[in-house]
BAFI-3210 file (N, C-alpha, C; in Angstrom, 3 decimals, decimal comma, padded with zeros to 6 digits):
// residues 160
n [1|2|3|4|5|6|7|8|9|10|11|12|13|14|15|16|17|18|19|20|21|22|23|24|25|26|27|28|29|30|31|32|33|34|35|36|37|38|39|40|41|42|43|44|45|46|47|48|49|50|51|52|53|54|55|56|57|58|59|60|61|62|63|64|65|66|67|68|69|70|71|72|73|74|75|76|77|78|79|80|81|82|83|84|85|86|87|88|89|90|91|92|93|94|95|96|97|98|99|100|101|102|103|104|105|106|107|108|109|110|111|112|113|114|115|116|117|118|119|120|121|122|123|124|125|126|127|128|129|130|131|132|133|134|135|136|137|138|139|140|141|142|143|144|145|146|147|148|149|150|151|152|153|154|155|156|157|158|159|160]
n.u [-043,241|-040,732|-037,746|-036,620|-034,737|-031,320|-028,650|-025,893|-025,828|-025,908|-028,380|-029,279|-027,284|-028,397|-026,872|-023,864|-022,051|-022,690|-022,013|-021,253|-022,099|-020,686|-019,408|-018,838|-016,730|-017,274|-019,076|-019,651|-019,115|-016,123|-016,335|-018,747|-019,055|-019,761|-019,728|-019,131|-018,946|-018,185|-017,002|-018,420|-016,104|-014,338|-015,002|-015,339|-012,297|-011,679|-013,015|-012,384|-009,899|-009,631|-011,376|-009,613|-007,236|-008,653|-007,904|-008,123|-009,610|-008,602|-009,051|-010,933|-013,541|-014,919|-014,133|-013,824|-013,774|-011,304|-009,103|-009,709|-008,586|-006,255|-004,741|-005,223|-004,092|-001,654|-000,986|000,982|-000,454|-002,575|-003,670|-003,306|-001,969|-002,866|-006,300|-007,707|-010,521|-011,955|-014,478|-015,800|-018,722|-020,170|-022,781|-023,142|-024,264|-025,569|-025,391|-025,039|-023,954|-023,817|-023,044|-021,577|-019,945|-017,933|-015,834|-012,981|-012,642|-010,119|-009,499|-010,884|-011,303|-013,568|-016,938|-018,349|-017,270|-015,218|-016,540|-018,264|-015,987|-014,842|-017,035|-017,338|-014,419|-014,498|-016,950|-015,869|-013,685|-014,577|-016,685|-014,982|-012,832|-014,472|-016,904|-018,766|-022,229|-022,485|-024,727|-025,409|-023,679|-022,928|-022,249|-020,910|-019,755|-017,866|-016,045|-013,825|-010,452|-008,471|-005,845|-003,996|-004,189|-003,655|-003,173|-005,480|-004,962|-002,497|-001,571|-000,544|001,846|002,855|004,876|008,010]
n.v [100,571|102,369|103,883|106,736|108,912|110,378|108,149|108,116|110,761|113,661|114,745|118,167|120,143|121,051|122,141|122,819|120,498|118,954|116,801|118,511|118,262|116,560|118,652|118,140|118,848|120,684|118,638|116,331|114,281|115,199|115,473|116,714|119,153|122,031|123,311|122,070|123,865|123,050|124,572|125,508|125,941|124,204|121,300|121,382|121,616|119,322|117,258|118,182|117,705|114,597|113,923|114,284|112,696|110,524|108,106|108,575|111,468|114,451|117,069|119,736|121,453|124,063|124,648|127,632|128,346|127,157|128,094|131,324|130,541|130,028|132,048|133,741|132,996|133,209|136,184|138,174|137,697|137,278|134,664|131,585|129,819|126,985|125,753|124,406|123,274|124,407|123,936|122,486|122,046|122,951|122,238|122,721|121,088|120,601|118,182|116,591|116,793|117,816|117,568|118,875|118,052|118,855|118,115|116,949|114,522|112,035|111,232|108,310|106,604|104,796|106,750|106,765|105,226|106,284|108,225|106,731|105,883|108,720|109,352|107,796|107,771|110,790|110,553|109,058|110,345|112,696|111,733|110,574|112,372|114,882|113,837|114,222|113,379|111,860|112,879|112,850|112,852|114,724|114,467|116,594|115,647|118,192|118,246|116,360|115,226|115,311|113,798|114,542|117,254|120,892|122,096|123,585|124,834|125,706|128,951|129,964|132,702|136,057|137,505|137,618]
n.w [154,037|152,122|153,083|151,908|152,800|151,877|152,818|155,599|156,351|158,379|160,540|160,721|163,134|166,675|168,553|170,168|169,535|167,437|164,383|161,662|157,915|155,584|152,529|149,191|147,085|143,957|142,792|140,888|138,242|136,395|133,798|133,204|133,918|132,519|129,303|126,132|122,783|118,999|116,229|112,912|111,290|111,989|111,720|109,277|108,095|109,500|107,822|105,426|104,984|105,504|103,334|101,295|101,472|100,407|097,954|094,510|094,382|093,214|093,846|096,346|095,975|093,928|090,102|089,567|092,384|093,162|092,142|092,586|095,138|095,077|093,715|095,965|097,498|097,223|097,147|099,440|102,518|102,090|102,258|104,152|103,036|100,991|101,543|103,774|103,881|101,901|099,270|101,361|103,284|106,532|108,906|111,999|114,930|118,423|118,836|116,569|112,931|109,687|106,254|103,360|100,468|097,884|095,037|092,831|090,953|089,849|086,174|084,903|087,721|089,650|090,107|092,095|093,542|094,950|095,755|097,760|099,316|100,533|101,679|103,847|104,946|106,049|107,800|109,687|110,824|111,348|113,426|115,067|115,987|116,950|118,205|117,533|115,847|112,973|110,556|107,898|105,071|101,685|098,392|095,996|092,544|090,737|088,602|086,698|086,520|084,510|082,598|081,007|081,592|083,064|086,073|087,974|090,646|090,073|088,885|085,498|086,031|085,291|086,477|087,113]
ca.u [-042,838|-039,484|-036,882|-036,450|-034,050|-030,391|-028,223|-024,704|-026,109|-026,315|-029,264|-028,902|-027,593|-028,802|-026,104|-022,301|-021,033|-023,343|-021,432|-021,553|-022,265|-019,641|-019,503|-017,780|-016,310|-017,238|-020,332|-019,685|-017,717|-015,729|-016,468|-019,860|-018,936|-019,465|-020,493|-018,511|-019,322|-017,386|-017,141|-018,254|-014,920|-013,403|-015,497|-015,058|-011,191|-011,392|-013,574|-011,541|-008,323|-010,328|-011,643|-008,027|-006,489|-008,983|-007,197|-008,945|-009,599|-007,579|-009,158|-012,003|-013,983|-015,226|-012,739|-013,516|-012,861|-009,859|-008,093|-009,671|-007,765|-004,679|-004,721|-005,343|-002,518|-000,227|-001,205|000,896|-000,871|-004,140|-004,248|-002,638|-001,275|-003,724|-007,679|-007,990|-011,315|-011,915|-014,869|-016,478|-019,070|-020,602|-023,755|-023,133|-025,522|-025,241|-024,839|-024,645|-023,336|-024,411|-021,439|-021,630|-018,610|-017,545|-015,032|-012,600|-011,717|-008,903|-010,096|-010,480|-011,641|-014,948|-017,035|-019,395|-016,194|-014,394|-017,840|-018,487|-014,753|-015,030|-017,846|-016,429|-013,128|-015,325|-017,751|-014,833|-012,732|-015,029|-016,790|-013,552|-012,141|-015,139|-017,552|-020,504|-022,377|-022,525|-025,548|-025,120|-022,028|-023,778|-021,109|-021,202|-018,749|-017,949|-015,097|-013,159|-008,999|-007,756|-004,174|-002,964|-004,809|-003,135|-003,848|-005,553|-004,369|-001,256|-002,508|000,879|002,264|003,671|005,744|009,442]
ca.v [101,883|102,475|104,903|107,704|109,724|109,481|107,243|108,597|112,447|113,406|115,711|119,582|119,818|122,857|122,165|122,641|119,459|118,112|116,694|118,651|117,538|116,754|119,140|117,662|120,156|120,505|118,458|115,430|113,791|116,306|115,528|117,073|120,441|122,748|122,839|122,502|123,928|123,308|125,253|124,743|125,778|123,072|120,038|121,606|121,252|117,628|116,656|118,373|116,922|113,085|113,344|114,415|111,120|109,066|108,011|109,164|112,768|115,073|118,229|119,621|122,832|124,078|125,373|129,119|128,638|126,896|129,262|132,120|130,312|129,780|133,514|134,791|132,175|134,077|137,518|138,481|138,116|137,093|133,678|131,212|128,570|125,968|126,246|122,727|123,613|124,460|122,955|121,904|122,919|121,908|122,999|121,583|121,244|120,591|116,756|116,032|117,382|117,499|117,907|118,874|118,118|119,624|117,249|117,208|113,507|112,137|110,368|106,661|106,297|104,907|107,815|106,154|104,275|107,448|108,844|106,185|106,071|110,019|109,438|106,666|108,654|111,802|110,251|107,666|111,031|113,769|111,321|110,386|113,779|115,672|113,137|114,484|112,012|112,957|112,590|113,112|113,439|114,728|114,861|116,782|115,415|118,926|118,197|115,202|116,170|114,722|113,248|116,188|118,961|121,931|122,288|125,225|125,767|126,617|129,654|130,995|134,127|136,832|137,954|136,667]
ca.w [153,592|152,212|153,196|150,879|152,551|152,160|154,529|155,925|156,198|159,633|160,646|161,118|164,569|167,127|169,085|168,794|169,643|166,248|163,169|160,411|156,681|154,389|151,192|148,183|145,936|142,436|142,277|140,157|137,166|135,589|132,220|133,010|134,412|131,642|127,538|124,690|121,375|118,190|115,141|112,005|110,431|112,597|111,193|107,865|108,218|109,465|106,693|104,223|105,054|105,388|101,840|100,425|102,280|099,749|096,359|093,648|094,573|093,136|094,674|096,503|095,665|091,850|089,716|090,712|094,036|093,649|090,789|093,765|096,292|094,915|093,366|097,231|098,654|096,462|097,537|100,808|103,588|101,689|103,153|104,668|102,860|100,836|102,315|103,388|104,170|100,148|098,793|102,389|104,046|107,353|109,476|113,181|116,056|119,631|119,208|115,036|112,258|107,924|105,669|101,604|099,440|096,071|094,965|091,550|090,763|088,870|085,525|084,964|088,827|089,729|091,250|092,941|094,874|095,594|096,627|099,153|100,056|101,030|102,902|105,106|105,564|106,324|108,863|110,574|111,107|112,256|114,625|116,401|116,622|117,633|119,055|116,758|115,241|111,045|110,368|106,444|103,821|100,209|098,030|094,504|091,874|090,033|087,569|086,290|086,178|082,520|082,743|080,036|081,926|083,733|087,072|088,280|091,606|090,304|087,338|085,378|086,988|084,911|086,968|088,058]
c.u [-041,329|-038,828|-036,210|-035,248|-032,226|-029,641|-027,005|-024,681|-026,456|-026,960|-028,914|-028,217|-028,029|-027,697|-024,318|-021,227|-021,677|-021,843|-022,268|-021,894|-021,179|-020,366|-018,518|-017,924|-016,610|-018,292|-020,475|-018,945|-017,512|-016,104|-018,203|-020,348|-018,748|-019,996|-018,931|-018,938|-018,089|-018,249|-017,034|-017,004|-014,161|-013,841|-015,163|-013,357|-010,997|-011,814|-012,794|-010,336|-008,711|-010,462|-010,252|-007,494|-007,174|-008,119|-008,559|-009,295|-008,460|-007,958|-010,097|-012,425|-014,523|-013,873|-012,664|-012,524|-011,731|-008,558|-007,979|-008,438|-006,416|-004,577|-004,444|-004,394|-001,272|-000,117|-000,518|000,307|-002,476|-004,538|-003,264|-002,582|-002,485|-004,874|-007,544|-009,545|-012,240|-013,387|-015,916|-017,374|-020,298|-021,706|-023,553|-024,171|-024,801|-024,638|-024,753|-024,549|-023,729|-022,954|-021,934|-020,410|-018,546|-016,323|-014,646|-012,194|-011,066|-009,992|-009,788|-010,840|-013,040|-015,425|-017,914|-018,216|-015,374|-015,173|-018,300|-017,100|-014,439|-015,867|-017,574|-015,049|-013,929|-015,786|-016,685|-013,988|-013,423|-015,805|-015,559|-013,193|-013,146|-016,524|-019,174|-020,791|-023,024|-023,698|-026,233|-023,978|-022,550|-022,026|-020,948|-019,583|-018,803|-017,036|-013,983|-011,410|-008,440|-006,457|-003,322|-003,514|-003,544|-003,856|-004,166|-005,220|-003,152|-001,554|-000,875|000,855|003,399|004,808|006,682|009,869]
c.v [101,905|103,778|105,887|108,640|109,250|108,595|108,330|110,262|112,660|115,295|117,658|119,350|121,134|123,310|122,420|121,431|118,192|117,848|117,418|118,349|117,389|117,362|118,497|118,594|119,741|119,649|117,485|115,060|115,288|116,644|116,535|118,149|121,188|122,477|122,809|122,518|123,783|123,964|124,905|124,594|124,645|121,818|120,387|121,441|119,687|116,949|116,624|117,472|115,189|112,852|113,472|113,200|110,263|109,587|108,351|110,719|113,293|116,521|118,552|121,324|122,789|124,699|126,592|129,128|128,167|128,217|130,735|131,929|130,436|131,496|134,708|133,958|132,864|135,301|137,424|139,014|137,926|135,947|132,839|129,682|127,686|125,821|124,602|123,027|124,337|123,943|121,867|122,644|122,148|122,882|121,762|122,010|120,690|118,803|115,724|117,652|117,196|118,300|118,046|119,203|118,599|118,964|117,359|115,587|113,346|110,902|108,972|105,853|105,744|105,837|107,579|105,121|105,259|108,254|108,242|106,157|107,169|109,927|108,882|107,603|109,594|111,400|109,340|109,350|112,372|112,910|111,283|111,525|114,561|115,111|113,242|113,606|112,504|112,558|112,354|113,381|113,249|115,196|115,362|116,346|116,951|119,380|116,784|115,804|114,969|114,850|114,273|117,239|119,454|121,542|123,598|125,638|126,239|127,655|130,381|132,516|134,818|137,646|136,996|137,452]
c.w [153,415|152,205|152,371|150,699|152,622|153,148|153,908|155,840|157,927|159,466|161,350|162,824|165,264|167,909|169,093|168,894|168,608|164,765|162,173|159,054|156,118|153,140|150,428|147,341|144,346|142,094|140,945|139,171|136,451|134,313|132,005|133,590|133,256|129,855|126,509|123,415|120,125|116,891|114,146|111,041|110,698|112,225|109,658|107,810|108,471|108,296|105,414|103,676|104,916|104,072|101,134|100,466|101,026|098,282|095,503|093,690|094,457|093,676|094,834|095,858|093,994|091,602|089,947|091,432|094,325|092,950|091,805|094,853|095,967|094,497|094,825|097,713|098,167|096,750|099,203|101,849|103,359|101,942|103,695|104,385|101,740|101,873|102,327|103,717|102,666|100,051|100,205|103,117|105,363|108,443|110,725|114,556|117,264|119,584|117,272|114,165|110,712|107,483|104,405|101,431|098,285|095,838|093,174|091,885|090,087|087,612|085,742|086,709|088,698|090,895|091,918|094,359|095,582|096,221|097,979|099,925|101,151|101,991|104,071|105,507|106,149|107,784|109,996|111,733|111,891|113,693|115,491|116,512|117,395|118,354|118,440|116,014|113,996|110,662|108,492|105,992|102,436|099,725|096,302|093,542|090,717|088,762|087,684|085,692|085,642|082,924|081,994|080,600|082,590|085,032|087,634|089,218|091,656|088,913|087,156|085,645|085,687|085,018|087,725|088,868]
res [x|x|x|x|x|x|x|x|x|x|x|x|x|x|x|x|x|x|x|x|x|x|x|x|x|x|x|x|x|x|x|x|x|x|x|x|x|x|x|x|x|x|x|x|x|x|x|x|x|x|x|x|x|x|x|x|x|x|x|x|x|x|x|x|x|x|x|x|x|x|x|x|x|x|x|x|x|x|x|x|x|x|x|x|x|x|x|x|x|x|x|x|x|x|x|x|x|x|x|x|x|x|x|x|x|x|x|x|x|x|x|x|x|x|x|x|x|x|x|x|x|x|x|x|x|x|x|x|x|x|x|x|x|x|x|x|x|x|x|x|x|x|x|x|x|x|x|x|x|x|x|x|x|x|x|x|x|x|x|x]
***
C-alpha cells in the first residue's frame, strides 16, 4: 500500500505545545494568479503596423475608408493621427486569434509574395507580443497604387 498523504505536514494538534502548519501566501507561481484578456483593437494595431513594415504595401484599408480616414484626421479632434488599425480586423479568443486584411499594393510587386510576406510579418508579430496563437491571416488585395496616381490619404483641401 502506498502512502497517499503528504510528508512534512504535521497533524492537527489538540494541544498547545503542537506545531502548527505552515501557510504559504499566495498559492503558487505568479504567472498563474489571475486572467488576462486582450482586445481586439489591440491585435488589430499590431497586425496593422506588421503588414505596413512589408515592402510592397503601400496601404491598408479600401479606398473609402482611407479618403474617410484621412478626411476625419483632419477634422479637430476627429481622430488621432493615421488609424494604424485601418483596413484590419481581428476576432480574438481566449487562447487564438483570426485576422482579415484589406491591403493596397504598390504596382509591379508580386501579390502573392507580398501576401505571404504580410502574413509571416502578421503572425511572427502578434504571436510574440500577445502570446495568442493566429490561427488565420485572409488577406484581400483591394487596389493596386499606379506610380502616376494621387494618393488618397492626402484629398486636396480648399482651404489655406
Amino acid at each position: 500500500m502506498t502512502d497517499t498523504a503528504p510528508r512534512n505536514q504535521s497533524a492537527p494538534s489538540g494541544g498547545a505545545g503542537g506545531a502548527s502548519p505552515v501557510t504559504k501566501r499566495g498559492g503558487g507561481d505568479p504567472a498563474t494568479r489571475g486572467r488576462t484578456t486582450i482586445a481586439d483593437g489591440v491585435v488589430e494595431k499590431i497586425a496593422g503596423l506588421a503588414a505596413r513594415d512589408v515592402l510592397g504595401v503601400h496601404a491598408l484599408g479600401s479606398g473609402i475608408s482611407r479618403t474617410f480616414g484621412a478626411v476625419r484626421d483632419r477634422v479637430p479632434g476627429g481622430g488621432s493621427g493615421k488609424s494604424v488599425s485601418r483596413g484590419v480586423k481581428a476576432e480574438v479568443g481566449e487562447v487564438q486569434t483570426a485576422l482579415d486584411l484589406e491591403i493596397v499594393v504598390d504596382y509591379g510587386v508580386s501579390i502573392t509574395e507580398v501576401a505571404a510576406a504580410v502574413r509571416e510579418n502578421v503572425i511572427a508579430a502578434v504571436e510574440r507580443m500577445t502570446g495568442l496563437e493566429v490561427v488565420e491571416v485572409n488577406i484581400a488585395v483591394s487596389d493596386v497604387k499606379l506610380p502616376d496616381e494621387e494618393d488618397d490619404d492626402e484629398p486636396d483641401s480648399r482651404l489655406q
